[in-house]
N, C-alpha and C positions, 0 to 999 in steps of 0.2 A: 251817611253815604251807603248806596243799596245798589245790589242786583236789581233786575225787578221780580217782584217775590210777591206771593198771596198765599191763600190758602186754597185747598184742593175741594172746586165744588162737588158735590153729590155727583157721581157716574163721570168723572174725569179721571182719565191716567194723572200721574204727575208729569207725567211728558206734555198731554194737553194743556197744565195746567201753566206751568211755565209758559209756554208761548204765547197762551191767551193771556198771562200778566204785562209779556215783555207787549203785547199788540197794543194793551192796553194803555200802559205808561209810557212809554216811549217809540208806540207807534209803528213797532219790529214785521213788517210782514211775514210769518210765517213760511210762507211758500219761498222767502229767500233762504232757509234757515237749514243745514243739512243738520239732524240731531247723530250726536256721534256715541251718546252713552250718557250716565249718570254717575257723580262720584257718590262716596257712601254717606249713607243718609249719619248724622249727628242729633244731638238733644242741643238746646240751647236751654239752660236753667229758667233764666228768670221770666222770662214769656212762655214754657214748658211748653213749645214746640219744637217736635222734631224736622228737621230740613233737609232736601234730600234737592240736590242742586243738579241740574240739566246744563249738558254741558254739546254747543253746535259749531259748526263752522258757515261762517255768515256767505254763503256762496254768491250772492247777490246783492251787494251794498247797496242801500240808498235812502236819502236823507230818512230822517228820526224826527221824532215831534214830542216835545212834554207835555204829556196830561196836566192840565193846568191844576186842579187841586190836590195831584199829589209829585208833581215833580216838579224842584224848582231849576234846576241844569244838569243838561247830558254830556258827561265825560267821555271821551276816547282815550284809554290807554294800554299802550304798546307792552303788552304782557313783557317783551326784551325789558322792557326799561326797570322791571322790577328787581333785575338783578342786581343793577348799581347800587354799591352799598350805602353812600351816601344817601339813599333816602330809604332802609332800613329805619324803623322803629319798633320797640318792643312795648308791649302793654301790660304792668302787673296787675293781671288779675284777681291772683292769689298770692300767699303767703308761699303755694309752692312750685310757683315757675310764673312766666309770661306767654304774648303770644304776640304773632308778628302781628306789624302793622309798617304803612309803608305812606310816609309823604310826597306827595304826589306832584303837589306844587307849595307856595305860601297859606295857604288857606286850606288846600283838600287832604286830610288826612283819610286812610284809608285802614277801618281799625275795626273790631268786635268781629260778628258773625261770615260780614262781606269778608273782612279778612282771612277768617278761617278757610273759608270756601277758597278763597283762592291761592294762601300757602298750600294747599292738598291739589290745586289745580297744577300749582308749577311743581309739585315733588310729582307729579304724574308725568306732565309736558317736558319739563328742562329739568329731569332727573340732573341732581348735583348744584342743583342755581346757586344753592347758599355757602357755594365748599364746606358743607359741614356743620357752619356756623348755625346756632341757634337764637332765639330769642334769648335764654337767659346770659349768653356769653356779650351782650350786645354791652357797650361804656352806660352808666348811671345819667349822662347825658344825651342818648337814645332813651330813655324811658319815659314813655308819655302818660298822662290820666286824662282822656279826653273831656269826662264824665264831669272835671272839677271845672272846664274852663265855658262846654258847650254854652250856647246861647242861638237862641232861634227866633229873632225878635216879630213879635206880633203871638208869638205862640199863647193858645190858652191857657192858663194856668191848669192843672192838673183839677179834675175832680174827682174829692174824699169819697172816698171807696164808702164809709158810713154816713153820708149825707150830711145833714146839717149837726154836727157834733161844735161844740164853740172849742176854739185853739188857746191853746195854752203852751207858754213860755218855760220851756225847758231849762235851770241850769243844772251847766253840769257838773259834776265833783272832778279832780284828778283822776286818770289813770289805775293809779295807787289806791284811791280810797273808795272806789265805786264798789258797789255791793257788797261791801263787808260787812254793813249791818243787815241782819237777819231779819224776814217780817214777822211781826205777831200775825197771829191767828185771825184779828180782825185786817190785819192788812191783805190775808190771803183773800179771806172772804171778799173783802172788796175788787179785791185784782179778778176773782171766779166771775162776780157778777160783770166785769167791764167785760170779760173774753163772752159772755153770756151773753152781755147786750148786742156786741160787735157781732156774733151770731145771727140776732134774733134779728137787726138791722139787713144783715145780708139775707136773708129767708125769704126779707118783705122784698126784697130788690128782685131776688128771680123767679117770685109767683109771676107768671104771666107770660116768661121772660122764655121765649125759645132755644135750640141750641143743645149739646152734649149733656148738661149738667141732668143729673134728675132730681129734681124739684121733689120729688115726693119721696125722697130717700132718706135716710134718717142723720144726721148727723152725726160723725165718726170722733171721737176723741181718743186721740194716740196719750198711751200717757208713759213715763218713764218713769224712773222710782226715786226720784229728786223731790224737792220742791214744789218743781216744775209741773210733772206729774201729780202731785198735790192739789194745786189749780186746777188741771186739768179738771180730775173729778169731781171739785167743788163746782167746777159749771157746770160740767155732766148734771149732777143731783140739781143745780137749779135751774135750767133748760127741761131736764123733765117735770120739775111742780110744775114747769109754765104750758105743759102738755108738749110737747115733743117728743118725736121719739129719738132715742140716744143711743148709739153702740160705744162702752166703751172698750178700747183693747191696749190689752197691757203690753209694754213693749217688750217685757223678759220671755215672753214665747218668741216672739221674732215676727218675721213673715208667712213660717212657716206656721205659725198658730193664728193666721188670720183665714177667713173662706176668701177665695176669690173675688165672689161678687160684693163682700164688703166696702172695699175703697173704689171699687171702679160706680157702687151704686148711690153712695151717699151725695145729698144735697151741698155738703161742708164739710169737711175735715178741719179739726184742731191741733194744733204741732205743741205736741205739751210733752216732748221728748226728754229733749233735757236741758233747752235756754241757753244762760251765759256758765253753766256747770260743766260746761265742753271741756276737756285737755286732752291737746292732739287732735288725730284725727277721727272722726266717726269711726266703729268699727260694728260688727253684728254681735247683740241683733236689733241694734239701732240702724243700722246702714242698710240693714235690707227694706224693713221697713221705708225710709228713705226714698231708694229705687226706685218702689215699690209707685211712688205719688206722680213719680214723672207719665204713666199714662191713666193718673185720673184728671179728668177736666174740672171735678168739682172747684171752688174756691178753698183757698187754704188762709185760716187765721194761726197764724205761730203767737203763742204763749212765751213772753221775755224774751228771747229770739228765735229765729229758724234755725230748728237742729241742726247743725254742721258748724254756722257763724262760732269763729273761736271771738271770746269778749275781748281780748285786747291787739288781736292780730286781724282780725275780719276774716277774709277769704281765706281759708287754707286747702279744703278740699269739696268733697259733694257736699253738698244742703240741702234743704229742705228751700224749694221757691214760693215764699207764702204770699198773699194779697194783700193781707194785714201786718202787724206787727203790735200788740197788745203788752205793754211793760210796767214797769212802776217807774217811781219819777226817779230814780236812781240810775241815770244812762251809764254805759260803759263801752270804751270805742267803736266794738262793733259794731254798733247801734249806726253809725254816721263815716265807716271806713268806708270809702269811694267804694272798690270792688263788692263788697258786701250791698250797697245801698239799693240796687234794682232786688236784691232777696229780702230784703226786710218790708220793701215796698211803703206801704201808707205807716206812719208809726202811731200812735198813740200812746197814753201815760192814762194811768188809772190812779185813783187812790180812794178814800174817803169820803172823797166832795165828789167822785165819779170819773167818767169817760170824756179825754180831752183830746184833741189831734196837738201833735208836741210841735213844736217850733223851738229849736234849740237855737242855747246865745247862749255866750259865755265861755265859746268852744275852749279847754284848757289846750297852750301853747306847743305840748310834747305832746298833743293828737296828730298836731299838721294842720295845714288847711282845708 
């Protein structure tokens, strides 16, 4: 469920750009529209754009129409009516709070980004709507996971970020026993070449390919001084025998020891931070770096997971929004916690025999569903 929302074409305000969306999908004549202001623009992680919401008073109503291939029904609802608490829902995101979300009727829930947009709408309009009340203070039965239930029938299946890779059958270990064992040295080298391949697959995808990214930039690998970082450089070193050019940077300088024009220029970024080695939360000068990724467009392959993902709790705070997700066959919840799953994005398992897209079975019972 959505605003109507796009992106902001070449020599458009965002004021423009909104109106021209809502004309579009739902048919909004502009010329009815009095614009009243903009509330504050937000990052949304896992699509790493930022939103910046137009906010009008419809002076001249009159009927609305659905864009047939992108709208399937136009809702009206009564900003008053979001105060009843009864249709209050809370969504945990994260490990370290939720966020409102509000059912509408039996079927339309009203949750993620649209949500945020308009809890920040009514603290603006009906200062006090919620007496105080937060999402996290909301019963265990207000807590919804849209994410485990959604279904959009006819929808396409998703297409694999690295193209034709064959799917492999994930099980998983407990909880308890996930990555405890250590890999050898050939296991890294293997795990180097799968994040190398998943690379060298995404390279061939945006020759040609228009748009922010720059194609002719070098390849960035973030690395951290784990394991994880280990990988990292073992793909480094063999993305360059395969002629590439590689920047790599250490994450113990920070942000502050990186050039500017490095992350915003590169074709790929590698998140070889620090995987499932997370406790707690991110702090610098891993977190800058982090930050740092939200205004580059390039794509992002994360190594074992995206920096921030805690391995047994998922969402807990900022991460890394990667494209990919590149691990060994040893899952660990993170890997498949609802909140976490739009940042881990496509998964993959590597090992010896190579690059597989995971399909997990076997989920152990104390993960949840």
């Amino acid at each position: 469920m959505s605003v109507p929302v796009g992106r902001v074409d070449p020599g458009e305000s965002v004021v423009d750009a909104a109106l021209r969306e809502a004309d579009e999908e739902v048919g909004l004549d502009p010329t009815s529209v009095e614009v009243v202001g903009r509330l504050p623009a937000f990052y949304i992680p896992p699509s790493r754009f930022w939103m910046s919401a137009v906010v009008g008073v419809w002076r001249r109503p009159h009927p609305l129409r659905a864009a047939e291939a992108e709208v399937a029904e136009i809702l009206h609802v009564d900003i008053f009516s979001l105060r009843e608490e009864e249709r209050w829902r809370a969504v945990p995101l994260s490990a370290a709070g939720s966020t409102w979300a509000w059912q509408l009727n039996d079927g339309d829930l009203l949750w993620g980004a649209t949500a945020v947009v308009t809890s920040v709408l009514l603290d603006l309009a009906l200062p006090g709507w919620s007496n105080g009340r937060r999402p996290n203070d909301l019963a265990d039965d207000r807590l919804v996971r849209p994410w485990e239930t959604v279904s959009v029938p006819g929808a396409p299946t998703p297409r694999p970020r690295l193209g034709d890779v064959a799917t492999r059958q994930v099980h998983t270990p407990t909880a308890a026993s996930a990555g405890t064992d250590a890999p050898t040295h050939a296991d890294r080298q293997a795990w180097a070449g799968g994040v190398a391949e998943a690379v060298q697959r995404l390279l061939v995808q945006l020759e040609g390919r228009g748009g922010p990214v720059a194609v002719d930039g070098p390849v960035v690998v973030l690395c951290g001084p784990g394991r994880v970082g280990a990988v990292g450089r073992a793909a480094a070193d063999i993305l360059r025998a395969g002629g590439e050019d590689v920047v790599v940077v250490e994450a113990a300088g920070g942000i502050d020891g990186v050039d500017g024009d490095t992350l915003i220029g590169a074709s790929i970024i590698v998140d070889a931070l620090v995987g499932r080695g997370l406790r707690g939360l991110l702090a610098d000068p891993l977190l800058g770096l982090v930050r740092a990724l939200r205004d580059v467009a390039a794509p992002i392959v994360a190594v074992d997971l995206p920096s921030g993902i805690d391995p047994e709790r998922g969402m807990v705070g900022e991460t890394v929004s990667a494209d990919v997700t590149i691990t060994a066959p040893l899952l660990v919840p993170g890997h498949v916690a609802g909140g976490a799953m739009p940042f881990v994005a496509d998964l993959y398992v590597v090992d010896r025999d190579g690059l597989r897209r995971a399909e997990v079975v076997d989920r152990p019972a104390e993960w949840g569903e």
